[in-house]
KEDO-565779 format. One record per residue: residue number from 1; residue in one letter; z, x, y of N, C-alpha, C in turn. Coordinates in nm, 3 decimals. Example, Ala and Ser with C-alpha at 12.3 -4.5 7.8 and 13.67 -1.06 7.14 Angstrom:
% residues 2
[1 a [0.780 1.319 -0.569] [0.780 1.230 -0.450] [0.780 1.320 -0.330]]
[2 s [0.708 1.285 -0.225] [0.714 1.367 -0.106] [0.787 1.290 0.003]]
% end
This chain:
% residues 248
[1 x [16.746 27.414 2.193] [16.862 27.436 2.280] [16.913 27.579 2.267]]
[2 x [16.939 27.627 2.091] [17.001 27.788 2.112] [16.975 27.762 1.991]]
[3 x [16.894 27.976 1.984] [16.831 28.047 1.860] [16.914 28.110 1.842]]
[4 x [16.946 28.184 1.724] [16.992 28.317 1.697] [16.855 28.352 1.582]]
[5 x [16.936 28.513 1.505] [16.802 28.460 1.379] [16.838 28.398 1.254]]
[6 x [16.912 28.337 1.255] [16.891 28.268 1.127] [16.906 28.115 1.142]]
[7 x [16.987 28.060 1.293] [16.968 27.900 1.303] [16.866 27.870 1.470]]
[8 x [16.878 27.755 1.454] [16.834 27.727 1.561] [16.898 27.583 1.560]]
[9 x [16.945 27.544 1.734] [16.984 27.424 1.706] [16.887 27.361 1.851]]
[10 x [16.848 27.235 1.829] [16.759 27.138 1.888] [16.814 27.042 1.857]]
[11 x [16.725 26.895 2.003] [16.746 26.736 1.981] [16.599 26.725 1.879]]
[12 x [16.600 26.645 1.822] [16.479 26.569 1.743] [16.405 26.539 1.820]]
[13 x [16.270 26.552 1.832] [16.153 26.518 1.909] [16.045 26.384 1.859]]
[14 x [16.064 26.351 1.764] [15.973 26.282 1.690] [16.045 26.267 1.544]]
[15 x [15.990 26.112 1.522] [15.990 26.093 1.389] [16.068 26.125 1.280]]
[16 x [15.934 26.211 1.269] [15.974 26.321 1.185] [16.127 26.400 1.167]]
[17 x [16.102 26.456 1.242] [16.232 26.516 1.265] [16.373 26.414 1.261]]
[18 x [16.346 26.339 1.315] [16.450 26.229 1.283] [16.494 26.213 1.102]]
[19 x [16.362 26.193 1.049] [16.365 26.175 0.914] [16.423 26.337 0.834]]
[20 x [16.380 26.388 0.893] [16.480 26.531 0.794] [16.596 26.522 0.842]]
[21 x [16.669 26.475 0.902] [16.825 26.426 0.929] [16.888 26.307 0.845]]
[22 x [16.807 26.257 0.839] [16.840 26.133 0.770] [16.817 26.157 0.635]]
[23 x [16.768 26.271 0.579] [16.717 26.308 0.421] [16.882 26.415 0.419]]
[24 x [16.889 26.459 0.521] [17.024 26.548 0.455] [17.150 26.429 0.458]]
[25 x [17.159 26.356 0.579] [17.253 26.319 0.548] [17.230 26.215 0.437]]
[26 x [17.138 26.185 0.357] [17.104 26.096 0.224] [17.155 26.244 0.089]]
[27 x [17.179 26.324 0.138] [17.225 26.397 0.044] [17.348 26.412 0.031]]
[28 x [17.403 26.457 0.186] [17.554 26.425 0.164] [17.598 26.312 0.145]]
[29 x [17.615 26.234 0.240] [17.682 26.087 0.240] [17.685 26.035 0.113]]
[30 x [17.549 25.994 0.055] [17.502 25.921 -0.035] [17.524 25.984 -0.160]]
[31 x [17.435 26.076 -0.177] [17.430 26.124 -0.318] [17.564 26.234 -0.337]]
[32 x [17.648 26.333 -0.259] [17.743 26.374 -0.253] [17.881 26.294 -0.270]]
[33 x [17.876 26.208 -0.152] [18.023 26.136 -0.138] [17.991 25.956 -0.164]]
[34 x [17.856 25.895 -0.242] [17.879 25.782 -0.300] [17.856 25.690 -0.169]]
[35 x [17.819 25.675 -0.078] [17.821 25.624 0.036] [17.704 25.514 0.004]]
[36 x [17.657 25.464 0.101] [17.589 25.335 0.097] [17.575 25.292 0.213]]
[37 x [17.486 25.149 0.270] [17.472 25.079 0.365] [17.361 25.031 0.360]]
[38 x [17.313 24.912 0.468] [17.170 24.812 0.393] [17.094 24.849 0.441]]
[39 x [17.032 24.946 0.504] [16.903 25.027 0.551] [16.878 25.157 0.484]]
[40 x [16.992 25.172 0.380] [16.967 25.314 0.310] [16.825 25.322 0.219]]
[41 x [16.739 25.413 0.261] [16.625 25.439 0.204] [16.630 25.502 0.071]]
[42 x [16.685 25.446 -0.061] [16.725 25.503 -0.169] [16.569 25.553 -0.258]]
[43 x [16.439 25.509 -0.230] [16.346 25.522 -0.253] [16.332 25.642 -0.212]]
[44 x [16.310 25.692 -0.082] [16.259 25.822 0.015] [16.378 25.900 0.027]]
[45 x [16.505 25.830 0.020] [16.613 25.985 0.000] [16.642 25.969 0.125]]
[46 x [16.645 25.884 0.249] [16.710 25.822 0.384] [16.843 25.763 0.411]]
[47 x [16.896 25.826 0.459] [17.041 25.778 0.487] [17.011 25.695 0.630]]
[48 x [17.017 25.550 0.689] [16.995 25.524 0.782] [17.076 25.401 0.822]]
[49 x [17.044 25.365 0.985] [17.088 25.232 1.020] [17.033 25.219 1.132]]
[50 x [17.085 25.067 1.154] [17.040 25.040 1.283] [17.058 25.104 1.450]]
[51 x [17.171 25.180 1.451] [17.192 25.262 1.535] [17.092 25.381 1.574]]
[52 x [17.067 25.379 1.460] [16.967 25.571 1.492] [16.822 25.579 1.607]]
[53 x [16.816 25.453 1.639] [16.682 25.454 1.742] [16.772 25.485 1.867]]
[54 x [16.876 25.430 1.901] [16.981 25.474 2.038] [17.027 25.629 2.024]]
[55 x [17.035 25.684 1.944] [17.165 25.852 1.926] [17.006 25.937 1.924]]
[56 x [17.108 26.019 2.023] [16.987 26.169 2.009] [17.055 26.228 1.856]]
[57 x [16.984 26.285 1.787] [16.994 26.371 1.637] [16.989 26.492 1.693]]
[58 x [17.102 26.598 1.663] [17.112 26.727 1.701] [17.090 26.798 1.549]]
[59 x [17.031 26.883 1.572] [16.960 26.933 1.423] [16.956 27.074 1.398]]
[60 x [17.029 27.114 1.326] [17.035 27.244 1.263] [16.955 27.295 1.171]]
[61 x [16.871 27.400 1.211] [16.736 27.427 1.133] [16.767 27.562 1.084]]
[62 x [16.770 27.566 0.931] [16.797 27.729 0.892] [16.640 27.787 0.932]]
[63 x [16.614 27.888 0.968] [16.450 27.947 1.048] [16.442 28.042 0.933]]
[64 x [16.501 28.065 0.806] [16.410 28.086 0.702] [16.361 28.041 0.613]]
[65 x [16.405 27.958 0.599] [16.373 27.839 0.495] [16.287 27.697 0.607]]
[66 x [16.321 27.725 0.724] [16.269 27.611 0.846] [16.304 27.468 0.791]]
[67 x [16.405 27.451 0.731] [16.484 27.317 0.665] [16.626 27.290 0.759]]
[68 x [16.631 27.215 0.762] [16.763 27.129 0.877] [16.839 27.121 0.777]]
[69 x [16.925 27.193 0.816] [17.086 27.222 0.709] [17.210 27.141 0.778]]
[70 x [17.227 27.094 0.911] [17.322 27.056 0.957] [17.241 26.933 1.095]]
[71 x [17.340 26.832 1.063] [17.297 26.721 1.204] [17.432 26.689 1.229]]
[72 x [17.406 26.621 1.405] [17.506 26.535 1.460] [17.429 26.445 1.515]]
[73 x [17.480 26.367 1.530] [17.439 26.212 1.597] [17.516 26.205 1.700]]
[74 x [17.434 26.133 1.856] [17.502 26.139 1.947] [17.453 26.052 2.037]]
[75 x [17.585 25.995 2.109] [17.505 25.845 2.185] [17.630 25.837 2.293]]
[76 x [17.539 25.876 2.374] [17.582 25.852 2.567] [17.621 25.667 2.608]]
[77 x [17.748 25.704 2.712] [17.752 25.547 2.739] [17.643 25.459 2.798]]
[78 x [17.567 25.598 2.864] [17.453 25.456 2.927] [17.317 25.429 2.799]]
[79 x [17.333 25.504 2.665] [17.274 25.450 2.556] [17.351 25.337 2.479]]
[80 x [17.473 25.337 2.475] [17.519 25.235 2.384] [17.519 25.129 2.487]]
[81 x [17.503 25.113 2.618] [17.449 25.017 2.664] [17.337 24.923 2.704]]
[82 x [17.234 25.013 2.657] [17.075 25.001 2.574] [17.124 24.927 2.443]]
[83 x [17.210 24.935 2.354] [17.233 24.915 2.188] [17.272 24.831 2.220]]
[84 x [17.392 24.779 2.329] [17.498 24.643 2.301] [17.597 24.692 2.278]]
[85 x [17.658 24.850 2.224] [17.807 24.866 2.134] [17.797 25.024 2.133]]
[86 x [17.930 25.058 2.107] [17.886 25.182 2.034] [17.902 25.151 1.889]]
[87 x [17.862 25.285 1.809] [17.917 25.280 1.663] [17.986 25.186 1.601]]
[88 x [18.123 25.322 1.660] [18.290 25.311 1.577] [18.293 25.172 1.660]]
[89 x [18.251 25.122 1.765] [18.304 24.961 1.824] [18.299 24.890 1.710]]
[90 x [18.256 24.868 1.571] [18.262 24.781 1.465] [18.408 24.841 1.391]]
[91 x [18.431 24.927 1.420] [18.557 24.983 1.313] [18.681 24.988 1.438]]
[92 x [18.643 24.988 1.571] [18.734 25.068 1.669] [18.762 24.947 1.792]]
[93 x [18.876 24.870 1.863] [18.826 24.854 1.987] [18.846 24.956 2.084]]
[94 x [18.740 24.999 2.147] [18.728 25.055 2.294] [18.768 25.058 2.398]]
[95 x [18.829 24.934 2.416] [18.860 24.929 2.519] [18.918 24.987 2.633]]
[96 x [18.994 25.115 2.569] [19.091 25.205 2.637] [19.004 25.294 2.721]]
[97 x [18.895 25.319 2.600] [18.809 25.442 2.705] [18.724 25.404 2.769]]
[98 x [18.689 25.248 2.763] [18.564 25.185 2.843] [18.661 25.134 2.996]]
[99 x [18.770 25.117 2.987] [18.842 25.096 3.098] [18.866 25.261 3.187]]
[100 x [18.833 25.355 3.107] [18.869 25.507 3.203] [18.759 25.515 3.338]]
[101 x [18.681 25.435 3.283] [18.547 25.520 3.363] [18.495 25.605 3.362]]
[102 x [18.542 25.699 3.276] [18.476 25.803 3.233] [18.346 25.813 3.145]]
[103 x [18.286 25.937 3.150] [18.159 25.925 3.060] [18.172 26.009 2.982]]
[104 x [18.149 25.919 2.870] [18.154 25.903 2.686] [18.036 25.949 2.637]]
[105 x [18.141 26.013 2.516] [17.973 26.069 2.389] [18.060 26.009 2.298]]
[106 x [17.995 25.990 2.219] [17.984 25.955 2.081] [17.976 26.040 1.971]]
[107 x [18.017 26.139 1.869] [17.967 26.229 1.787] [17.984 26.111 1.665]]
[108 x [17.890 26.150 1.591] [17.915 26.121 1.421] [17.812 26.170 1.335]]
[109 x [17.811 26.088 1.224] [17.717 26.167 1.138] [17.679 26.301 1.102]]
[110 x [17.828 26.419 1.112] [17.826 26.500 1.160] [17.815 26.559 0.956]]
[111 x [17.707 26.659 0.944] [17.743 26.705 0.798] [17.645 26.870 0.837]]
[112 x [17.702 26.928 0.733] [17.617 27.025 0.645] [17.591 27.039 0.519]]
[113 x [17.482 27.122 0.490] [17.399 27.151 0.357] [17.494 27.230 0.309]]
[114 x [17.573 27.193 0.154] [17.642 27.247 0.086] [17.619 27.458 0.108]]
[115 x [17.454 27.462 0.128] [17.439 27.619 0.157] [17.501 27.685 0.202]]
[116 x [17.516 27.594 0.358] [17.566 27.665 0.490] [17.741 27.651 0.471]]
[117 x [17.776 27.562 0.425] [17.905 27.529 0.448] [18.034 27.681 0.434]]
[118 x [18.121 27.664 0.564] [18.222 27.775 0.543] [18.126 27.918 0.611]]
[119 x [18.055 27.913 0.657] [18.007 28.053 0.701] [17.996 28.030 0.892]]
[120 x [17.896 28.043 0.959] [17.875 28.011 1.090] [17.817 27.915 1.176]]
[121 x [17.730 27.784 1.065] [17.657 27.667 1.080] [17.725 27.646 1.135]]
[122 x [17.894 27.606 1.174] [17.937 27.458 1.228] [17.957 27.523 1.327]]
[123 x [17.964 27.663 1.412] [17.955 27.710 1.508] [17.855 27.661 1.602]]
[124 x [17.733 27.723 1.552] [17.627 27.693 1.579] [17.568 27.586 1.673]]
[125 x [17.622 27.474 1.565] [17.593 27.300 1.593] [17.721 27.273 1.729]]
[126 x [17.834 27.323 1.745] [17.917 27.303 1.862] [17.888 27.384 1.945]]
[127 x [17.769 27.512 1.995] [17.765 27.564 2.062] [17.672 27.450 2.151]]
[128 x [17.559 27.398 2.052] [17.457 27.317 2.079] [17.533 27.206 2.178]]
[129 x [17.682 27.154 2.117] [17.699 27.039 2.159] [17.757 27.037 2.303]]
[130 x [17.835 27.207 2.315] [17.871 27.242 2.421] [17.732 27.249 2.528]]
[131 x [17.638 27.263 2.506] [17.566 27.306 2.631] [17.541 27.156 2.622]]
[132 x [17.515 27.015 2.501] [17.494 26.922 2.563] [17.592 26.829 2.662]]
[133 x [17.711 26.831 2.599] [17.845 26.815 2.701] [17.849 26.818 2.880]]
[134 x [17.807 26.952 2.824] [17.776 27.051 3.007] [17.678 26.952 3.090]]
[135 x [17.541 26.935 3.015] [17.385 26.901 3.029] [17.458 26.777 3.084]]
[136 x [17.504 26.687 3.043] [17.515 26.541 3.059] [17.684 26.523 3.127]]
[137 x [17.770 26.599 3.197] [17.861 26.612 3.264] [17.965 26.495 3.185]]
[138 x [17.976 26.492 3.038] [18.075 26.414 2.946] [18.219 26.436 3.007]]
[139 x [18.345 26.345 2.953] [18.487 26.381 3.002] [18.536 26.348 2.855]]
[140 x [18.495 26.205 2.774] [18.546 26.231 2.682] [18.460 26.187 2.562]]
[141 x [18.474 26.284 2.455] [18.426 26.287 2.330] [18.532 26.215 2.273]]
[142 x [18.456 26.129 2.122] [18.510 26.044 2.008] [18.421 26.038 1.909]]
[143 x [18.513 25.973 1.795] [18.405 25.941 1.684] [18.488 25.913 1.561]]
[144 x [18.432 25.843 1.462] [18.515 25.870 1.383] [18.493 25.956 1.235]]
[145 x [18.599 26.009 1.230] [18.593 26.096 1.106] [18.627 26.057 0.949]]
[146 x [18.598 26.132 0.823] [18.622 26.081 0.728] [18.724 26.108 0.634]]
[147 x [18.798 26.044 0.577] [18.851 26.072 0.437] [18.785 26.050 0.328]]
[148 x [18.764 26.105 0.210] [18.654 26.098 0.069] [18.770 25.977 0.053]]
[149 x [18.693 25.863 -0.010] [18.787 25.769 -0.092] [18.845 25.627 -0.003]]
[150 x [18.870 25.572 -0.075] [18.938 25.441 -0.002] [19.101 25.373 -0.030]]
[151 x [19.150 25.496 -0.086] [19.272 25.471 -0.185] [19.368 25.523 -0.056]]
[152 x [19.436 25.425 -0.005] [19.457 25.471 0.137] [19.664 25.525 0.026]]
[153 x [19.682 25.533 -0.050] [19.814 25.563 -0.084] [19.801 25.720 -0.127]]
[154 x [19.675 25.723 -0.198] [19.634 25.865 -0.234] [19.669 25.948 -0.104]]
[155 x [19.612 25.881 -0.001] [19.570 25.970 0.132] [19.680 25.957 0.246]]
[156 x [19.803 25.910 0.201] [19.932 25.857 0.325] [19.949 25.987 0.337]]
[157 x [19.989 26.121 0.307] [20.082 26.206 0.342] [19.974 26.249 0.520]]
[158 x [19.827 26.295 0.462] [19.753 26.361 0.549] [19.771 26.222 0.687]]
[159 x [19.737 26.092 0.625] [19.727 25.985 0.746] [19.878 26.007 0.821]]
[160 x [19.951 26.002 0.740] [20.092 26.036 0.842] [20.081 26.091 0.939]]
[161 x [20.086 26.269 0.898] [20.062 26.356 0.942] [20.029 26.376 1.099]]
[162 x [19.913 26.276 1.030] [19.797 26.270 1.156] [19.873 26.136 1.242]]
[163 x [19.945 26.058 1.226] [19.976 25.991 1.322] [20.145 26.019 1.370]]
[164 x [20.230 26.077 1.319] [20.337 26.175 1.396] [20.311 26.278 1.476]]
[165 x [20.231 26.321 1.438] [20.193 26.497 1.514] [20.059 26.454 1.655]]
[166 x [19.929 26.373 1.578] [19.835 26.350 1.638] [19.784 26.252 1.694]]
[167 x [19.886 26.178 1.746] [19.870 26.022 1.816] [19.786 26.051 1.962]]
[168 x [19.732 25.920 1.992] [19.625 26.034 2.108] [19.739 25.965 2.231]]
[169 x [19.703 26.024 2.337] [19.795 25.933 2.477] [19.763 25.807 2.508]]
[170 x [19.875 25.699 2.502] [19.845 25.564 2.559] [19.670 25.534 2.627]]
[171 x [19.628 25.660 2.697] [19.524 25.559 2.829] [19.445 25.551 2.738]]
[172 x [19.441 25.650 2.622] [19.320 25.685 2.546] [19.307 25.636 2.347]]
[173 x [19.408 25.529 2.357] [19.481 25.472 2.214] [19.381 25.374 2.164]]
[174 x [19.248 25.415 2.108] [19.171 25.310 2.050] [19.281 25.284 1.944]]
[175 x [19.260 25.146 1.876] [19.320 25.054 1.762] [19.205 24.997 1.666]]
[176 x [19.238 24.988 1.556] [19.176 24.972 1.433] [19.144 24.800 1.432]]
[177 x [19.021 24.759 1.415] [19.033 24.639 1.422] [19.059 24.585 1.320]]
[178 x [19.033 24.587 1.137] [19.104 24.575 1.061] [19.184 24.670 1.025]]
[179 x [19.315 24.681 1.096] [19.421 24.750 1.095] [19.502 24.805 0.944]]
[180 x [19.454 24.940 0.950] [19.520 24.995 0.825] [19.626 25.086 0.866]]
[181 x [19.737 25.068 0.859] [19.897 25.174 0.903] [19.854 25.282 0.831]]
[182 x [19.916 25.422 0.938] [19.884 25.538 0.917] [20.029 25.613 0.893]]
[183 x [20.099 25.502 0.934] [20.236 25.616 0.943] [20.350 25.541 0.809]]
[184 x [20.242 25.610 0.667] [20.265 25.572 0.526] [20.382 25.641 0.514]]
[185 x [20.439 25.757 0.529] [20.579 25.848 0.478] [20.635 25.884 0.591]]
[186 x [20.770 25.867 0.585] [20.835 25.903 0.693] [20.824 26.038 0.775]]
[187 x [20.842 26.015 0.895] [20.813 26.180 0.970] [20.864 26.311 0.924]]
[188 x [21.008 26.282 0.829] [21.092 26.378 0.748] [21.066 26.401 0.634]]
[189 x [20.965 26.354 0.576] [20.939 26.323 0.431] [20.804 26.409 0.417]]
[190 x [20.720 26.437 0.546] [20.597 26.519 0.506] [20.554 26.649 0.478]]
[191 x [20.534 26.661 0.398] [20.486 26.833 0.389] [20.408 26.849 0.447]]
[192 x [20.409 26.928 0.632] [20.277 26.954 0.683] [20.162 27.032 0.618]]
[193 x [20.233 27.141 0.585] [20.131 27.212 0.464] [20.027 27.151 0.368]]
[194 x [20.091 27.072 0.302] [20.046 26.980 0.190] [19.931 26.909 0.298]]
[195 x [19.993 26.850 0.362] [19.913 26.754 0.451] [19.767 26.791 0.499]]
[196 x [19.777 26.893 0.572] [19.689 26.998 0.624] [19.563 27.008 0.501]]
[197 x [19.623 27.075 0.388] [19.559 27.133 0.281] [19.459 27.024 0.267]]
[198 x [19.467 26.879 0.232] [19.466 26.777 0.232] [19.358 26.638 0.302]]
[199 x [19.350 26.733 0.436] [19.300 26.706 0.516] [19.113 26.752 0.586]]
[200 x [19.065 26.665 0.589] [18.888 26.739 0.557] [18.936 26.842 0.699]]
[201 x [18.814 26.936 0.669] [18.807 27.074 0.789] [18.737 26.999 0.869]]
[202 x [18.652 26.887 0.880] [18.600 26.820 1.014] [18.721 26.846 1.096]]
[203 x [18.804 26.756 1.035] [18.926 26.666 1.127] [19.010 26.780 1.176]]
[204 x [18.993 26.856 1.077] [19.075 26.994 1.131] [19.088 27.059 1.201]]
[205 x [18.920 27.088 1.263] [18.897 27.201 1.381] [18.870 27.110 1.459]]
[206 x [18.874 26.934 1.450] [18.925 26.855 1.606] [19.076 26.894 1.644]]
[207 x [19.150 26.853 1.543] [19.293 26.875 1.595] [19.332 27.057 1.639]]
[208 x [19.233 27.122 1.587] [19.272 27.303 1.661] [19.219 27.277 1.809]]
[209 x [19.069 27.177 1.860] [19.063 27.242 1.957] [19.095 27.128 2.062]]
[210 x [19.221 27.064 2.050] [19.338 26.958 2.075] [19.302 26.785 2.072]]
[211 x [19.241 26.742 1.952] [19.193 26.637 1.956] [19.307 26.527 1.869]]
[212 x [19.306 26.410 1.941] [19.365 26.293 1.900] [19.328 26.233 1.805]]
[213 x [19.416 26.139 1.720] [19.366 26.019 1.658] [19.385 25.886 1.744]]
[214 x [19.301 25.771 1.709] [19.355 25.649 1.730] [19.465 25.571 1.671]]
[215 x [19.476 25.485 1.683] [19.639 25.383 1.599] [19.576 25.336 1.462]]
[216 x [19.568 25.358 1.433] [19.517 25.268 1.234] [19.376 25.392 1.231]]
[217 x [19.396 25.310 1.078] [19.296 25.388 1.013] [19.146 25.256 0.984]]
[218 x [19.056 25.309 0.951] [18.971 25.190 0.884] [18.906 25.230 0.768]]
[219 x [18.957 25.176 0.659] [18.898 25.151 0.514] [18.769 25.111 0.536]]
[220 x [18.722 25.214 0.487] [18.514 25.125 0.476] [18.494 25.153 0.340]]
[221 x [18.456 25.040 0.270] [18.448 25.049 0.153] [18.258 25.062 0.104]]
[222 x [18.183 25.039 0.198] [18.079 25.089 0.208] [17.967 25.234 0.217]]
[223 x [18.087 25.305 0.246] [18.081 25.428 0.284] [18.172 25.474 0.189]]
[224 x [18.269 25.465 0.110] [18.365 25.518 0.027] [18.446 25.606 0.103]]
[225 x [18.490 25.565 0.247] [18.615 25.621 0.290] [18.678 25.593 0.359]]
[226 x [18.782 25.675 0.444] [18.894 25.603 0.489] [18.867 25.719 0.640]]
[227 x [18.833 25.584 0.728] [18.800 25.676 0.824] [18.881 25.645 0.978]]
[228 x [18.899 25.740 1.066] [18.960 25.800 1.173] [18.959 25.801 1.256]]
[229 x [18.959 25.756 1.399] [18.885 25.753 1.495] [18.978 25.895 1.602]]
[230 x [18.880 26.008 1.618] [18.892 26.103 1.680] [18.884 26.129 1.829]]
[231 x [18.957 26.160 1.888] [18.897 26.116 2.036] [18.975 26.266 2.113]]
[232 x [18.810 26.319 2.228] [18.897 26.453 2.297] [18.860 26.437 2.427]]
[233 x [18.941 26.437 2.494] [18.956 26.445 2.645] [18.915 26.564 2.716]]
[234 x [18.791 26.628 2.738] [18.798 26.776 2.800] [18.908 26.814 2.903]]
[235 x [18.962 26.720 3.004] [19.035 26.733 3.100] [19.207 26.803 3.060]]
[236 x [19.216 26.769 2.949] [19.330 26.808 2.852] [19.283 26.921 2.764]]
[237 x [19.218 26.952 2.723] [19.175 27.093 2.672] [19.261 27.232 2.699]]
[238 x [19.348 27.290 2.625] [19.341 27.417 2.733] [19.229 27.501 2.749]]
[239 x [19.206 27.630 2.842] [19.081 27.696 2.901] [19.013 27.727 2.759]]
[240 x [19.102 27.807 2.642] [19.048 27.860 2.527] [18.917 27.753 2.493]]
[241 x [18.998 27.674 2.443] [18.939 27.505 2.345] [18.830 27.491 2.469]]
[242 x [18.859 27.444 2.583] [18.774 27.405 2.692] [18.599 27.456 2.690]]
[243 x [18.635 27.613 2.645] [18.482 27.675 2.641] [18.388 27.618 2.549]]
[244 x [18.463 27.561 2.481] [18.361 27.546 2.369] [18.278 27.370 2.383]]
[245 x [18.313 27.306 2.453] [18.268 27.206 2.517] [18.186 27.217 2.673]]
[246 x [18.269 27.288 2.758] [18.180 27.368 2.847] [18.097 27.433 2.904]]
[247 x [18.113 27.552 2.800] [18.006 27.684 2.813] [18.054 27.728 2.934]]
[248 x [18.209 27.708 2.969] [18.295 27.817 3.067] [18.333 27.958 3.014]]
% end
């Protein structure tokens, strides 16, 4: 999809390639943040599930080392209707955005190689996602994001935070199906700062380039975290944020 010289970002073509996505994210997820699930290939170093035959794998290839440092996972509405569901539909109901009519992506599984992290990789991988956005005429992106941990008291100030400041609009209000309250400390009581600090840089540069949360949170104790459901409307974007989904 787009070179420079030191990344290149592409969909997975084969197999293969599938499987070096699934070996990094067996590094992060798993061996990094303790994660788990019943298709995990703990033998071969595979982070997997049943989903991954439906999602295109967007793949970040460092071109000197020719090793995939960064993936996203991604699944169109007329694929999760090949699957039966999306994803987050086990953690999320949908219903809000399956009633828009609009056409849905899916992001998740979104990581990088401790290497790359903090330099220009995660650029890179959203430039990719912008021309796929464009490619496939999307309106709204979702997914859900993570907190390290499942200690949802540890993590109230940032969940607050995120549900005073970052509630998404009624049309677009997925809900938690085992419902975990987000709005742990009062709206006067939070240190946004603190909060922020607090808060993973995924979730971060959703909410810079104007992205929502849903109503609850969902504890997955399988995964060892406390996760988010993110959701962005391009139509609400301002022009800045807009480009980068666009390629305006």
């Amino acid at each position: 999809m787009t070179t420079d010289p030191q990344f290149r970002v592409s969909l997975a073509r084969d197999a293969q390639e599938i499987k070096a996505a699934q070996r990094l994210r067996y590094d992060v997820f798993v061996r990094e943040l303790g994660g788990g699930g019943a298709l995990v290939d703990h033998e071969n170093g595979l982070e997997r599930d049943r989903f991954d035959p439906y999602f295109d794998h967007m793949l970040l290839t460092d071109l000197a080392s020719d090793r995939v440092v960064g993936v996203y996972r991604l699944l169109r509405d007329d694929q999760a209707r090949a699957m039966g569901q999306f994803y987050s539909e086990d953690e999320y109901d949908l219903d809000p955005l399956r009633r828009s009519g609009r056409k849905l992506l899916e992001l998740g599984r979104s990581c990088l190689h401790p290497d790359v992290r903090g330099g220009t990789a995660m650029y890179h991988l959203w430039a990719g996602l912008a021309d796929y956005v464009r490619d496939h005429g999307i309106e709204v992106l979702f997914g859900v994001a993570s907190f390290h941990g499942t200690d949802t008291q540890a993590l109230a100030e940032p969940l607050s935070m995120l549900h005073a400041n970052h509630l998404a609009p009624e049309d677009l209000r997925v809900r938690s199906r085992t419902y975990q309250p987000m709005d742990l400390v009062a709206p006067d009581q939070i240190d946004r700062r603190r909060a922020m600090v607090n808060t993973p840089q995924l979730i971060k540069a959703y909410l810079r380039l104007g992205g929502y949360v849903g109503d609850g949170a969902f504890v997955d104790h399988a995964f060892n975290t406390t996760d988010v459901c993110l959701i962005m409307d391009t139509e609400r974007l301002n022009a800045r944020q807009k480009r980068i989904y666009t390629g305006a």
